[in-house]
N, C-alpha and C positions, 0 to 999 in steps of 0.2 A: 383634516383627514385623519382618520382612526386609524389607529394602529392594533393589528391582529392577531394575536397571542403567538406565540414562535410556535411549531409543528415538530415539538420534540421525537415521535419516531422518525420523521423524516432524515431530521440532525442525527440520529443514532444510527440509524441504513445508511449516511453516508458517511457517517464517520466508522463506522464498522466497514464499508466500501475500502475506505483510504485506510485503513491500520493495515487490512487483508493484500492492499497491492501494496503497500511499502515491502510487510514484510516476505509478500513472494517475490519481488522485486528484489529484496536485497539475498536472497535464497539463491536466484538465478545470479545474480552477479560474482558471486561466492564462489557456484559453482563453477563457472564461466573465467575467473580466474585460477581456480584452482587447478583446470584442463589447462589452458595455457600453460600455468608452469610447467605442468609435466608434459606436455608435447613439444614447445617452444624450446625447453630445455637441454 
């Protein structure tokens, strides 16, 4: 069975995919504690 060269844009669309929701992910989280403390408070 041949093996077929990796599909490096693909690797890069998803890995540009996952940088973009880690880092809005940890954005929302952020904020999401931050309201807490001052409403919770």
């Amino acid at each position: 069975m041949a093996e077929s060269p990796m599909d490096y844009a693909e690797h890069e669309r998803t890995y540009d995919f996952f940088i973009g929701l880690t880092k809005y992910g940890t954005i929302a989280v952020v904020i999401i504690l931050v309201l807490m403390a001052i409403f919770l408070l």
